[in-house]
LOVO-786078 format. One record per residue: residue in one letter; chain; z, x, y of N, C-alpha, C in turn. Coordinates in Angstrom, 1 decimal, always signed. Layout:
<pts>
<pt><rest>A</rest><kette>A</kette><n_c3>Z</n_c3><n_c1>X</n_c1><n_c2>Y</n_c2><ca_c3>Z</ca_c3><ca_c1>X</ca_c1><ca_c2>Y</ca_c2><c_c3>Z</c_c3><c_c1>X</c_c1><c_c2>Y</c_c2></pt>
...
</pts>
This chain:
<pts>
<pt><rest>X</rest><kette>A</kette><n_c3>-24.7</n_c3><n_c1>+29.2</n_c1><n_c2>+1.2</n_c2><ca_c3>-25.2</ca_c3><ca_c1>+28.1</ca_c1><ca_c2>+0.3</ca_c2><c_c3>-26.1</c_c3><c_c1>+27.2</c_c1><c_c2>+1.1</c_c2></pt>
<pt><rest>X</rest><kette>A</kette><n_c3>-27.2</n_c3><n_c1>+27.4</n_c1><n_c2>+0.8</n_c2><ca_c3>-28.0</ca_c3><ca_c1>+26.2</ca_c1><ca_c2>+0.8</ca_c2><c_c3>-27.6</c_c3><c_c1>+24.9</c_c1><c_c2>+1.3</c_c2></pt>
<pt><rest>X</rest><kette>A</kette><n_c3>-28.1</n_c3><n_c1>+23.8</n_c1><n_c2>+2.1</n_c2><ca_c3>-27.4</ca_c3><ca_c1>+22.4</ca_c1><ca_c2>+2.5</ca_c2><c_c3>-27.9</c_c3><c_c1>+21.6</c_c1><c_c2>+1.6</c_c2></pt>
<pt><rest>X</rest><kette>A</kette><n_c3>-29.2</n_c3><n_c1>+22.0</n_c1><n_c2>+1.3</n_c2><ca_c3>-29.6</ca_c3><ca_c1>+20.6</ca_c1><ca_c2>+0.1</ca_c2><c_c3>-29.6</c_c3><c_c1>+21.5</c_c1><c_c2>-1.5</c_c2></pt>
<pt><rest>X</rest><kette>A</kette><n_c3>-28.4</n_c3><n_c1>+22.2</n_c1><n_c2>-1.5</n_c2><ca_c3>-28.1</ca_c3><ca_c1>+23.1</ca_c1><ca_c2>-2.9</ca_c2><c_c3>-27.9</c_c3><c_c1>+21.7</c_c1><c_c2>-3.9</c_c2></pt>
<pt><rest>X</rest><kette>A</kette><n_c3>-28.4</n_c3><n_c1>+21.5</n_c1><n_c2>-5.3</n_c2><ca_c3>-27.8</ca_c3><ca_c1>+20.3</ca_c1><ca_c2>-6.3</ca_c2><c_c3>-26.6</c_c3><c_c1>+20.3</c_c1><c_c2>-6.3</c_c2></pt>
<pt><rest>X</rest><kette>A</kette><n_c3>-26.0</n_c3><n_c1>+21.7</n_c1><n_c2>-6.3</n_c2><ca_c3>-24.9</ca_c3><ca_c1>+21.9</ca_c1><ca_c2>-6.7</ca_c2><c_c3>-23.7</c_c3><c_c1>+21.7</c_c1><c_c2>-5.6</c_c2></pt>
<pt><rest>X</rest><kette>A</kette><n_c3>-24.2</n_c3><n_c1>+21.6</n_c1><n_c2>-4.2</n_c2><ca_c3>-23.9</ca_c3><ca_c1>+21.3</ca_c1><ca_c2>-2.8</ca_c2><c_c3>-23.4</c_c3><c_c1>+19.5</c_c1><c_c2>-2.8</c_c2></pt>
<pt><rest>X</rest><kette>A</kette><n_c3>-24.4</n_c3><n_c1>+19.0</n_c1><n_c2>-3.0</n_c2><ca_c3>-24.0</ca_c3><ca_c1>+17.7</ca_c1><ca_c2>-3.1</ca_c2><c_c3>-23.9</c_c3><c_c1>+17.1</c_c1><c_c2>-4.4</c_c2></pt>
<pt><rest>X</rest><kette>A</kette><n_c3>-23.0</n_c3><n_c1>+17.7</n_c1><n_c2>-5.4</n_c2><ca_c3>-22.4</ca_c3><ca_c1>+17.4</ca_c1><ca_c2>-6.6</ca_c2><c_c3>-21.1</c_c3><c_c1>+17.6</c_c1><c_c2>-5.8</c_c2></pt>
<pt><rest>X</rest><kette>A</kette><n_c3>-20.6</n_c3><n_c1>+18.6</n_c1><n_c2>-5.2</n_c2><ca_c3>-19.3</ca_c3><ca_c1>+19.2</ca_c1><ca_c2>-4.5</ca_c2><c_c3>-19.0</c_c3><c_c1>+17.9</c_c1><c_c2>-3.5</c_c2></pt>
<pt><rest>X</rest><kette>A</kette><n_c3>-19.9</n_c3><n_c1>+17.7</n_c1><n_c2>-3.0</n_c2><ca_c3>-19.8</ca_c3><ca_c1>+16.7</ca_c1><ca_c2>-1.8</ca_c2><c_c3>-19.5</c_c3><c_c1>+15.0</c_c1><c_c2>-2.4</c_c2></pt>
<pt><rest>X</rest><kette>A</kette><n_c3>-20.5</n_c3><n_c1>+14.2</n_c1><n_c2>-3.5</n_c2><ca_c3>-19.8</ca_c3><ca_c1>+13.7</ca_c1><ca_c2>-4.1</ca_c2><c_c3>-18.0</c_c3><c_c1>+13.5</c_c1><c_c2>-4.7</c_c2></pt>
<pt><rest>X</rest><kette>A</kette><n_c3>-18.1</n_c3><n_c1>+14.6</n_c1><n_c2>-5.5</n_c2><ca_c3>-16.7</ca_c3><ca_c1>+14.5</ca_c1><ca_c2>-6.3</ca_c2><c_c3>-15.9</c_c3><c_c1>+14.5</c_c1><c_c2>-5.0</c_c2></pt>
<pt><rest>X</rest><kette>A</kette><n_c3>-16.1</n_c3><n_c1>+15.3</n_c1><n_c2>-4.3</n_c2><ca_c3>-15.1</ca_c3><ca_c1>+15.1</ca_c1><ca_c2>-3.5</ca_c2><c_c3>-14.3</c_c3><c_c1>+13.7</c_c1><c_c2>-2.8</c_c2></pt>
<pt><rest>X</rest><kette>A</kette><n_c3>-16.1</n_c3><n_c1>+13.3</n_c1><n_c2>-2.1</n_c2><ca_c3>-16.1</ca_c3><ca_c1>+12.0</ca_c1><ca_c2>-1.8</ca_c2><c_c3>-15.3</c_c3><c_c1>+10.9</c_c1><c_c2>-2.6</c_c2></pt>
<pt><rest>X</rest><kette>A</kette><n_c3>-15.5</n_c3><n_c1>+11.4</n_c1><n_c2>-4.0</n_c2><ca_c3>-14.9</ca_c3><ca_c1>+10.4</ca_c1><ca_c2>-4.7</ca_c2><c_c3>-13.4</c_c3><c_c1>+10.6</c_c1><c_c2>-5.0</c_c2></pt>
<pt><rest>X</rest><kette>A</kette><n_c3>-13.0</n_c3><n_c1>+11.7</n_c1><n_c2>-4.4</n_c2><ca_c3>-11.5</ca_c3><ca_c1>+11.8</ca_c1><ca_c2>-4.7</ca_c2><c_c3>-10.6</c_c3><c_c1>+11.5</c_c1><c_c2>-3.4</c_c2></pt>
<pt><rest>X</rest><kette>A</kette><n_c3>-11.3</n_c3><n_c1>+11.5</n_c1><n_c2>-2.4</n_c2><ca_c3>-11.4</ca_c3><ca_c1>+11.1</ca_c1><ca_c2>-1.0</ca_c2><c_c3>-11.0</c_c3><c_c1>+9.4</c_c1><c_c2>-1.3</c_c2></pt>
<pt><rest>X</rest><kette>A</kette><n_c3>-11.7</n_c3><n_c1>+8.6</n_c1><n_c2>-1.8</n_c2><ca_c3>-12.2</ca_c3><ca_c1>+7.3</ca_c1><ca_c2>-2.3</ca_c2><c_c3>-10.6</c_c3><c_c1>+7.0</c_c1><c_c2>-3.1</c_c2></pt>
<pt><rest>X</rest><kette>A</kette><n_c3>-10.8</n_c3><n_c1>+7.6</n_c1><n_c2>-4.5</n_c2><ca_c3>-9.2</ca_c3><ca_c1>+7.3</ca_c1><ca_c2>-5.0</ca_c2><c_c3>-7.7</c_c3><c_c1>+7.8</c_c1><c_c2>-4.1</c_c2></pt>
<pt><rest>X</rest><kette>A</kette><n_c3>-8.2</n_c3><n_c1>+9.0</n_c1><n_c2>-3.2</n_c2><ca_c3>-6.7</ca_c3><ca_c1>+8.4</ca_c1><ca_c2>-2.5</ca_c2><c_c3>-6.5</c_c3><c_c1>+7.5</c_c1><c_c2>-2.0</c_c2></pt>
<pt><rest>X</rest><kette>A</kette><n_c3>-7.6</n_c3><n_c1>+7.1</n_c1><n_c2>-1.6</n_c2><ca_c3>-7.3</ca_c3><ca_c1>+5.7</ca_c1><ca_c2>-0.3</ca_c2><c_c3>-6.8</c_c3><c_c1>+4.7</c_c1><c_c2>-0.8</c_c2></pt>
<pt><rest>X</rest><kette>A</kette><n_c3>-7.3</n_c3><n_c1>+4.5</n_c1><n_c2>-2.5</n_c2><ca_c3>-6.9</ca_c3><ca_c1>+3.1</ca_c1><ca_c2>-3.2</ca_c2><c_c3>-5.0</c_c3><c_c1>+3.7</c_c1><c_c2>-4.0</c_c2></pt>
<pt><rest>X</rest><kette>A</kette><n_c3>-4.9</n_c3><n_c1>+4.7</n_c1><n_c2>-4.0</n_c2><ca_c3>-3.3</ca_c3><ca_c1>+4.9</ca_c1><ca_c2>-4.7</ca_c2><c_c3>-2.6</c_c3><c_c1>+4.8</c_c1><c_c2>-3.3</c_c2></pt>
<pt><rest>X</rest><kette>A</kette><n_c3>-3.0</n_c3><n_c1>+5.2</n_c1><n_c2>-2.3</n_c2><ca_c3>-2.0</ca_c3><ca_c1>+5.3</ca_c1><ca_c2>-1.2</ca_c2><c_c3>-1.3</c_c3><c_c1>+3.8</c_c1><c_c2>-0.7</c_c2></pt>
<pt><rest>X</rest><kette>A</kette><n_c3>-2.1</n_c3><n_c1>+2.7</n_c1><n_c2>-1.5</n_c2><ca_c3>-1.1</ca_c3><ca_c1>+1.5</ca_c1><ca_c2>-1.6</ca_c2><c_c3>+0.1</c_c3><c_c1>+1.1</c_c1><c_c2>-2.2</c_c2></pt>
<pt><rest>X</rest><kette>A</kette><n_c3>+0.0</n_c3><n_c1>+2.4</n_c1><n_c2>-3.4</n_c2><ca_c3>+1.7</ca_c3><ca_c1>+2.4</ca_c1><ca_c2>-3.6</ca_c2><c_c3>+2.9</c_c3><c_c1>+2.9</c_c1><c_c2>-3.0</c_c2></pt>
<pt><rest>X</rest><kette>A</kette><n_c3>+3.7</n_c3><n_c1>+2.0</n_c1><n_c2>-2.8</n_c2><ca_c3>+5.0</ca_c3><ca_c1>+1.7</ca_c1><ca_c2>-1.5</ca_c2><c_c3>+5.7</c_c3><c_c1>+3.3</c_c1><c_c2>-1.5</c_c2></pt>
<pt><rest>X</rest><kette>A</kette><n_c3>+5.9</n_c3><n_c1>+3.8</n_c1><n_c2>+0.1</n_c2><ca_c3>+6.5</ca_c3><ca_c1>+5.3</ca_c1><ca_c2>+0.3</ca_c2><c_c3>+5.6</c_c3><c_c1>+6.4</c_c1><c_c2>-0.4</c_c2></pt>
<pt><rest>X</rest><kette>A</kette><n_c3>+5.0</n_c3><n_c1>+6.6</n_c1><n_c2>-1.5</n_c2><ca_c3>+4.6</ca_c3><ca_c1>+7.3</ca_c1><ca_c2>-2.2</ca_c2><c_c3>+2.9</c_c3><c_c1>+7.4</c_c1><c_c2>-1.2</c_c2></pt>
<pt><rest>X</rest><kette>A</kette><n_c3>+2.4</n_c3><n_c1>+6.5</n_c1><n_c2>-1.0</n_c2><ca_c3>+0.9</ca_c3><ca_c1>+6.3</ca_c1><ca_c2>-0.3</ca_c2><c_c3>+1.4</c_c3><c_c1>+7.0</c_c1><c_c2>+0.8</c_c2></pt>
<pt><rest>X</rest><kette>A</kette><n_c3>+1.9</n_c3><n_c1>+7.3</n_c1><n_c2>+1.5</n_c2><ca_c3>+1.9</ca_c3><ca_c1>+7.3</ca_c1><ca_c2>+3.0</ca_c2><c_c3>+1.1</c_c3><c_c1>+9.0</c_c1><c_c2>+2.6</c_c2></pt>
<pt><rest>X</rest><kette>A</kette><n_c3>+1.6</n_c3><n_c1>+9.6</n_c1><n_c2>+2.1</n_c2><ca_c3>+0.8</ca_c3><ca_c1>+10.9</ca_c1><ca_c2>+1.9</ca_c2><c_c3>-0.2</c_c3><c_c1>+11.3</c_c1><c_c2>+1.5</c_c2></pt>
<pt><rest>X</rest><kette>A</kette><n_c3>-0.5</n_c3><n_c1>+9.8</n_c1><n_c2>+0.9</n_c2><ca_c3>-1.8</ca_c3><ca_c1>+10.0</ca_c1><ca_c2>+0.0</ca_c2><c_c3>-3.0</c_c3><c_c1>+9.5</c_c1><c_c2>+0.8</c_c2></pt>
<pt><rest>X</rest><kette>A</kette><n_c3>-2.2</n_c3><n_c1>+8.4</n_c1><n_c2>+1.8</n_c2><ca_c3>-3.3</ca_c3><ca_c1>+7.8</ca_c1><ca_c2>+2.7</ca_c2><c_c3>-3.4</c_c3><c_c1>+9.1</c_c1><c_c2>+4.1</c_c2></pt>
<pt><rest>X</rest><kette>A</kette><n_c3>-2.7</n_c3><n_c1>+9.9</n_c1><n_c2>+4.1</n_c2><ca_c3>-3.2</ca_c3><ca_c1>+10.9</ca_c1><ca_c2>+4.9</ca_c2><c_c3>-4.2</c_c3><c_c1>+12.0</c_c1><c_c2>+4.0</c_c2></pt>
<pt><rest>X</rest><kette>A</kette><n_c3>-3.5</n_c3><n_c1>+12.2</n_c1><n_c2>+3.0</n_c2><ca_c3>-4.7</ca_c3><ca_c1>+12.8</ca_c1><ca_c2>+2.2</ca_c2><c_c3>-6.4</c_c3><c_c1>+12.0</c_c1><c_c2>+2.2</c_c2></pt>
<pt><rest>X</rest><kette>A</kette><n_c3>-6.5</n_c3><n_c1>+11.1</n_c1><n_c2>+1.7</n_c2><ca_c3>-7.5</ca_c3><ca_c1>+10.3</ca_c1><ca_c2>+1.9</ca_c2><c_c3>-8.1</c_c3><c_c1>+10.3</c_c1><c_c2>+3.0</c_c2></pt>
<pt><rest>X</rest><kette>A</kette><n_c3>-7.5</n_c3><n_c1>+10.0</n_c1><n_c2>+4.1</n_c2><ca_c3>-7.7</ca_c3><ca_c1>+9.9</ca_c1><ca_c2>+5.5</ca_c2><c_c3>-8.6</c_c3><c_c1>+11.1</c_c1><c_c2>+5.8</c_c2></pt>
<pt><rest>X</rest><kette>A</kette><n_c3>-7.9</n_c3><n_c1>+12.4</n_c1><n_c2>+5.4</n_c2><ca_c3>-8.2</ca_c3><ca_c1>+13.8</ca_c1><ca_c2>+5.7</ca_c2><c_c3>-8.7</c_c3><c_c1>+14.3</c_c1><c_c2>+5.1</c_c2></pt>
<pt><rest>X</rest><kette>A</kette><n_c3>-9.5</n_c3><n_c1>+14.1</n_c1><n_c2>+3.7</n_c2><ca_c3>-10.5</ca_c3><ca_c1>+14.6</ca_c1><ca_c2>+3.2</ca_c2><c_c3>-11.9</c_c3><c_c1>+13.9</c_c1><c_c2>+3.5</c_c2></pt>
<pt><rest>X</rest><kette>A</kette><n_c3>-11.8</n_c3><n_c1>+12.3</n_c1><n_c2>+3.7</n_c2><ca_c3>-13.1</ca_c3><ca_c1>+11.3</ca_c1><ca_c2>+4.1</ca_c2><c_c3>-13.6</c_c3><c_c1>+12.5</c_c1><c_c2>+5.5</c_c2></pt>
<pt><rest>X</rest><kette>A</kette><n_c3>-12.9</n_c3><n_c1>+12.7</n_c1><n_c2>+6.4</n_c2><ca_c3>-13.0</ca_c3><ca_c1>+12.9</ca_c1><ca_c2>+7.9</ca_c2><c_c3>-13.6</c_c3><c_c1>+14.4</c_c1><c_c2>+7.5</c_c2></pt>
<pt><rest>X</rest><kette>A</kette><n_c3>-12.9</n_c3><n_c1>+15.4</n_c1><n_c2>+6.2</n_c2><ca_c3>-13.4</ca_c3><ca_c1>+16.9</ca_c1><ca_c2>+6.6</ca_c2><c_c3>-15.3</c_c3><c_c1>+16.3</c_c1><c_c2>+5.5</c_c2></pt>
<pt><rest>X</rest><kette>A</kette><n_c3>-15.3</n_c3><n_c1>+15.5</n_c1><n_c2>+4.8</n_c2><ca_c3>-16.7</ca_c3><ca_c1>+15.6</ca_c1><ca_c2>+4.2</ca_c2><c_c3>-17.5</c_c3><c_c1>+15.1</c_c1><c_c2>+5.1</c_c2></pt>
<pt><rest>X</rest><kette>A</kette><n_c3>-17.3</n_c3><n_c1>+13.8</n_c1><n_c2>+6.1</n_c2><ca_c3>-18.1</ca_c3><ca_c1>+13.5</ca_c1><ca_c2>+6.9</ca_c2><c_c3>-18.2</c_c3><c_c1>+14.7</c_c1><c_c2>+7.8</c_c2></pt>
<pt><rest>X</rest><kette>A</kette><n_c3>-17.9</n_c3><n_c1>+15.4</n_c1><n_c2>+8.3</n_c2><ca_c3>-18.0</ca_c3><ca_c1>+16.4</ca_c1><ca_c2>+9.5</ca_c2><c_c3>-19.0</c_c3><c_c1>+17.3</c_c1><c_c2>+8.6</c_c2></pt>
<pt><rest>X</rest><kette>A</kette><n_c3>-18.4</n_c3><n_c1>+17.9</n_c1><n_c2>+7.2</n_c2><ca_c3>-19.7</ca_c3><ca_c1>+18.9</ca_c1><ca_c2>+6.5</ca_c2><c_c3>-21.0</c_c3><c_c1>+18.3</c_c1><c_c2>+5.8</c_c2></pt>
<pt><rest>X</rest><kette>A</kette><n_c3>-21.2</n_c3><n_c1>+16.7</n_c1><n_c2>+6.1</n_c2><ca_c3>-22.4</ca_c3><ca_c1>+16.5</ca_c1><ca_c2>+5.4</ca_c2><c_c3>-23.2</c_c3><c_c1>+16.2</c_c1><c_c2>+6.2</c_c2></pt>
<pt><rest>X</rest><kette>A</kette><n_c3>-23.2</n_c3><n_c1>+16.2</n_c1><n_c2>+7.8</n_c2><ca_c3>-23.6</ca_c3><ca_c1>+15.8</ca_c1><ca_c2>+8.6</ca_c2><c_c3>-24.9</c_c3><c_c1>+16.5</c_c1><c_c2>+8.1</c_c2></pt>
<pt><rest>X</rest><kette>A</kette><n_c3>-25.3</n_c3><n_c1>+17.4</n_c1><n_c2>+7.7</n_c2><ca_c3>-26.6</ca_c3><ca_c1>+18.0</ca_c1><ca_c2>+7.2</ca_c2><c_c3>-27.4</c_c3><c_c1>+17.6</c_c1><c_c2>+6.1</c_c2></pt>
<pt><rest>X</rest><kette>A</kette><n_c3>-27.2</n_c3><n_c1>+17.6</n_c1><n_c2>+5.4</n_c2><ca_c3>-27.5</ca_c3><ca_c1>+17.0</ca_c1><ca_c2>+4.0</ca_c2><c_c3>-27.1</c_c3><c_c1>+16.0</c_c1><c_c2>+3.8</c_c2></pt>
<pt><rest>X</rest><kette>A</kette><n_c3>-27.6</n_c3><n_c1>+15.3</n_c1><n_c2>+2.8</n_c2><ca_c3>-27.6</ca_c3><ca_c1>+13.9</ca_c1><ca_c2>+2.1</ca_c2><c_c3>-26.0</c_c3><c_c1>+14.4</c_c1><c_c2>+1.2</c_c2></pt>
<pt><rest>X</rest><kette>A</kette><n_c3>-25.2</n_c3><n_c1>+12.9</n_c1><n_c2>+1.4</n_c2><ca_c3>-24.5</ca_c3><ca_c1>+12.8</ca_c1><ca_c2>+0.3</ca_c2><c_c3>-24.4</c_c3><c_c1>+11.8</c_c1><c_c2>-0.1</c_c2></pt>
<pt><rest>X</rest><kette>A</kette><n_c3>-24.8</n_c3><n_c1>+11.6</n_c1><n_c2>-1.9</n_c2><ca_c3>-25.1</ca_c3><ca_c1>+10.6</ca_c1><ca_c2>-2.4</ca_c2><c_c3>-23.5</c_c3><c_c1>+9.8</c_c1><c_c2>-2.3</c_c2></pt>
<pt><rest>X</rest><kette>A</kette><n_c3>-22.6</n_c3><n_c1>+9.8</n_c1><n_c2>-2.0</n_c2><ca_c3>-21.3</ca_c3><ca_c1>+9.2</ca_c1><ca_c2>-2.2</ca_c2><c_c3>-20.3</c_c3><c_c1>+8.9</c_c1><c_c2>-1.0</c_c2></pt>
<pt><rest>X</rest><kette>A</kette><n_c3>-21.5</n_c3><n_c1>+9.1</n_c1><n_c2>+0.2</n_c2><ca_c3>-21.2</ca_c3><ca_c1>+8.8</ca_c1><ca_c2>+1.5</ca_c2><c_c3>-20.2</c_c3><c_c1>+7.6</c_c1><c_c2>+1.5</c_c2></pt>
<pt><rest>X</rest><kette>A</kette><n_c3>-20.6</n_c3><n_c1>+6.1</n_c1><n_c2>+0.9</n_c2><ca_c3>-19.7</ca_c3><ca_c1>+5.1</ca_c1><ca_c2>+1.0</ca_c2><c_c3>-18.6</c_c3><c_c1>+5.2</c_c1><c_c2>+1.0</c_c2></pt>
<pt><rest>X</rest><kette>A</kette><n_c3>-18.4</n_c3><n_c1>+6.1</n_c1><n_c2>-0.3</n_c2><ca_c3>-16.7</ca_c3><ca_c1>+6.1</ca_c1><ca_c2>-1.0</ca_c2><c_c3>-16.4</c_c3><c_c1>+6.9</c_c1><c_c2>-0.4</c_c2></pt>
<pt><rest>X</rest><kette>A</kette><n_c3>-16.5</n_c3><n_c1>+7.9</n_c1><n_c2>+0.8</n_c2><ca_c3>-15.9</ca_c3><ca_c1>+8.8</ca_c1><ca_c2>+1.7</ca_c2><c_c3>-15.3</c_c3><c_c1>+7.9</c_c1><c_c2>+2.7</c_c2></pt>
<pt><rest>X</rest><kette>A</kette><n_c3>-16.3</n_c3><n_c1>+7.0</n_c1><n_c2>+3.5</n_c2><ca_c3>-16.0</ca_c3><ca_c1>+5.6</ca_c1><ca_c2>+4.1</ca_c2><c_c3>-14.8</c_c3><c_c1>+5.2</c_c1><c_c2>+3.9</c_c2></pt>
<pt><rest>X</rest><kette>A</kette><n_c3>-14.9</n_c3><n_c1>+4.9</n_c1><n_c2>+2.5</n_c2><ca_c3>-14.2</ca_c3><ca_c1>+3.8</ca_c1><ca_c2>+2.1</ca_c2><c_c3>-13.1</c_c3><c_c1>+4.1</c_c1><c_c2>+2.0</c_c2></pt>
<pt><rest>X</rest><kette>A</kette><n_c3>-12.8</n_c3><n_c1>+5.9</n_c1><n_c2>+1.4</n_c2><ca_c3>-11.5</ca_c3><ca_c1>+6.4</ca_c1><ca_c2>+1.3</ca_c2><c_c3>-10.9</c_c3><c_c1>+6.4</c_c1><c_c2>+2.7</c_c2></pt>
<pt><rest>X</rest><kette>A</kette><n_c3>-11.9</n_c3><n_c1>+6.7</n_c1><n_c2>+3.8</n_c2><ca_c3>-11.2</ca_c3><ca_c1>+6.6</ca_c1><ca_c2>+5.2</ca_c2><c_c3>-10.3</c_c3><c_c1>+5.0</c_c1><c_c2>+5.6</c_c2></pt>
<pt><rest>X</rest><kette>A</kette><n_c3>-11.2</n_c3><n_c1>+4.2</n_c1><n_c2>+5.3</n_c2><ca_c3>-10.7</ca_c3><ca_c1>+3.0</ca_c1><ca_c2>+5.7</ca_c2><c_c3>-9.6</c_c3><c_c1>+2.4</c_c1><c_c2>+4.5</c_c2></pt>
<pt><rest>X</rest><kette>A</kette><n_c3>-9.5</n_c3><n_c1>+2.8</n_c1><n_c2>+3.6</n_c2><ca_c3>-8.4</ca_c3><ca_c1>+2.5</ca_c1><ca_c2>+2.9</ca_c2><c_c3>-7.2</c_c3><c_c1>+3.0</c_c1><c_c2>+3.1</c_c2></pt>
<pt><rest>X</rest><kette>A</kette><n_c3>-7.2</n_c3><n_c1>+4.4</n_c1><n_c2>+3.4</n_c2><ca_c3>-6.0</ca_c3><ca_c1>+5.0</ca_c1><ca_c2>+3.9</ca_c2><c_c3>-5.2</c_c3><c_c1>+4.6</c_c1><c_c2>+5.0</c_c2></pt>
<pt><rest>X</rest><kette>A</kette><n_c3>-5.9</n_c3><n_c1>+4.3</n_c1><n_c2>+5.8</n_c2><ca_c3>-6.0</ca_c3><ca_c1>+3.6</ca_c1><ca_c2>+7.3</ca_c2><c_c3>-5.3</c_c3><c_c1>+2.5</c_c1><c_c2>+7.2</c_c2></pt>
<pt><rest>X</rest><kette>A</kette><n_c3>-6.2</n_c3><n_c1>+1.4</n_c1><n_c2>+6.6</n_c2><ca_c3>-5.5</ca_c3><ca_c1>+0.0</ca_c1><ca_c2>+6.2</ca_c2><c_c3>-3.9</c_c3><c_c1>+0.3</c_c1><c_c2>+5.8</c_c2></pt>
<pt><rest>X</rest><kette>A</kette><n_c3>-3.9</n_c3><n_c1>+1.6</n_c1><n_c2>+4.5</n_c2><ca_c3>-2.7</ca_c3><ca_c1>+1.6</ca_c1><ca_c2>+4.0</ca_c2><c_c3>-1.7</c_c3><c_c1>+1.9</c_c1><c_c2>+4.9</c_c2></pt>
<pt><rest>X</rest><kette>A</kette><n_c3>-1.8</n_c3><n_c1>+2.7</n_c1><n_c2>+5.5</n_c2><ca_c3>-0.9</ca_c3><ca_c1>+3.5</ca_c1><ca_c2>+6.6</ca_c2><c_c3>-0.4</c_c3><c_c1>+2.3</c_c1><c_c2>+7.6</c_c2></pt>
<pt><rest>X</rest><kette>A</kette><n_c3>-2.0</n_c3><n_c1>+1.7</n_c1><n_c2>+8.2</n_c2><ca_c3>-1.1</ca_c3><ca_c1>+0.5</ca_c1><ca_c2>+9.3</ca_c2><c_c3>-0.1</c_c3><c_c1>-0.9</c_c1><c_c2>+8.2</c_c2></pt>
<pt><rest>X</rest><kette>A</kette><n_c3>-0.4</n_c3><n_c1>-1.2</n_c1><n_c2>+6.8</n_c2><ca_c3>+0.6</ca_c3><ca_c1>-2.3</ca_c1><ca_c2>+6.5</ca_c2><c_c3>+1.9</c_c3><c_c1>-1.2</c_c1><c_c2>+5.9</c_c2></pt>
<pt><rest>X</rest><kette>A</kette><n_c3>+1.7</n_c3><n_c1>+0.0</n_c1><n_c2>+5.6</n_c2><ca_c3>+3.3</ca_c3><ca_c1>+0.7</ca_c1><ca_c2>+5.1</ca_c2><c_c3>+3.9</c_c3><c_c1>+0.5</c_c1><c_c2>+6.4</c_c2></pt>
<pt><rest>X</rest><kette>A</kette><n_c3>+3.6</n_c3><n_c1>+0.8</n_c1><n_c2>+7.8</n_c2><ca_c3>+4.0</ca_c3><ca_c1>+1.1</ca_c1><ca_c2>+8.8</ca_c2><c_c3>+4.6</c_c3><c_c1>-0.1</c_c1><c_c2>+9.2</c_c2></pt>
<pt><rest>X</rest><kette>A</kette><n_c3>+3.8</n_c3><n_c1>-1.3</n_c1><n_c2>+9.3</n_c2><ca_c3>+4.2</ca_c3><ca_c1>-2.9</ca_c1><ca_c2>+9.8</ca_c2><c_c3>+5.0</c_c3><c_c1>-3.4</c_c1><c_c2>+9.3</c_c2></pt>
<pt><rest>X</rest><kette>A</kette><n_c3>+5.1</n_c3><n_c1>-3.0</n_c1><n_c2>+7.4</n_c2><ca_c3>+6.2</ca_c3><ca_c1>-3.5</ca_c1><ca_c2>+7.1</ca_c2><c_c3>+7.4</c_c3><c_c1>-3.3</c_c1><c_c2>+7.3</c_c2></pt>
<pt><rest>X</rest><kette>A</kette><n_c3>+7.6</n_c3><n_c1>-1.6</n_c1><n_c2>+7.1</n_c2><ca_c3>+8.7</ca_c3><ca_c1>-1.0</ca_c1><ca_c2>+7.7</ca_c2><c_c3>+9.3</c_c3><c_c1>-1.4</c_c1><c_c2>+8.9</c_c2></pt>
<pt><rest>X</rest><kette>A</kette><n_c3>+8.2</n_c3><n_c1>-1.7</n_c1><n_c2>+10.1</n_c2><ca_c3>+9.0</ca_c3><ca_c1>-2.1</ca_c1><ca_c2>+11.1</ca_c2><c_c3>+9.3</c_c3><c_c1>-3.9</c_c1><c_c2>+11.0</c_c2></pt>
<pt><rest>X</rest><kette>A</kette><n_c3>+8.6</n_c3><n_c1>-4.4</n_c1><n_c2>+10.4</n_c2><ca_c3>+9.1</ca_c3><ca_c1>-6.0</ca_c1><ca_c2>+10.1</ca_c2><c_c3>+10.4</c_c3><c_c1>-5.9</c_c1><c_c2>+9.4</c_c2></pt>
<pt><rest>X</rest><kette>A</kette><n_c3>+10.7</n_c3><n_c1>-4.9</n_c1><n_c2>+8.4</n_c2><ca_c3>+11.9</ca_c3><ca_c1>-5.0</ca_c1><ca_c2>+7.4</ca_c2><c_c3>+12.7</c_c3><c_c1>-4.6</c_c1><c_c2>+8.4</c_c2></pt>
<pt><rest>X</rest><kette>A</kette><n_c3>+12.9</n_c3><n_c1>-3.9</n_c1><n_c2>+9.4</n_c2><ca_c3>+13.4</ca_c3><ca_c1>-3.3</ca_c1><ca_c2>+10.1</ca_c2><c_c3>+14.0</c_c3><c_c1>-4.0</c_c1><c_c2>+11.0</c_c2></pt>
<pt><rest>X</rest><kette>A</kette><n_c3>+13.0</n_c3><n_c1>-4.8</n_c1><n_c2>+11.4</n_c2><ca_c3>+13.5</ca_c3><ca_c1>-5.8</ca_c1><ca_c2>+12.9</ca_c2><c_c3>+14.1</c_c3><c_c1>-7.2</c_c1><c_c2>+11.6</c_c2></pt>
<pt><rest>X</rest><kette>A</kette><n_c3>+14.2</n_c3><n_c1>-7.8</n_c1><n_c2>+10.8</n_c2><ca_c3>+14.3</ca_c3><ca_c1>-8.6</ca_c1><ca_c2>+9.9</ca_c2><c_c3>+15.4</c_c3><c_c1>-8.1</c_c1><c_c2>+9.5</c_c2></pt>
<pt><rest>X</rest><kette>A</kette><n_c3>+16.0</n_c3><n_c1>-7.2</n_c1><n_c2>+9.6</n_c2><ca_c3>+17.8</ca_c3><ca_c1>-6.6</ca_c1><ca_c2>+8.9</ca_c2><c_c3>+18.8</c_c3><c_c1>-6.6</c_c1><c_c2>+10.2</c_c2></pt>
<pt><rest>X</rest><kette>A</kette><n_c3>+18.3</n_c3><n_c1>-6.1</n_c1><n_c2>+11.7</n_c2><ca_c3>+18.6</ca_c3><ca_c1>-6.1</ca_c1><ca_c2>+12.5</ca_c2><c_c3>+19.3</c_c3><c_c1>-7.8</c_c1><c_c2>+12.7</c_c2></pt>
</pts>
């Protein structure tokens, strides 16, 4: 397939954009932590395949990265705050 196929960066989009909504569900408590790895790990495999072509939805790939990210470090901080705070 072609790199600048329409139909190439339609794929790359949606994707991006499903990349994007994990990052923002992975804020729900225990349930995110999977999701912010999903997110995390889909932003990371479309940035590595668009490095050739244009993708119009680049941000929200971004964005799904750095949301998951954020998510992951406050599920984590909390847990260890609740943690040391029961102790």
């Amino acid at each position: 397939m072609e790199a600048n196929d329409p139909t190439n960066r339609i794929r790359l989009a949606e994707r991006s954009l499903r990349g994007f909504v994990m990052g923002l569900l992975s804020f729900i408590p225990l349930v995110g932590l999977s999701l912010a790895g999903l997110g995390i790990w889909i932003g990371l495999k479309i940035r590595r395949e668009s490095k050739a072509t244009w993708n119009p939805a680049r941000r929200y790939a971004l964005a799904g990265i750095c949301l998951g990210l954020l998510s992951l470090v406050l599920q984590v901080g909390l847990a260890f705050f609740l943690g040391a705070v029961g102790n």
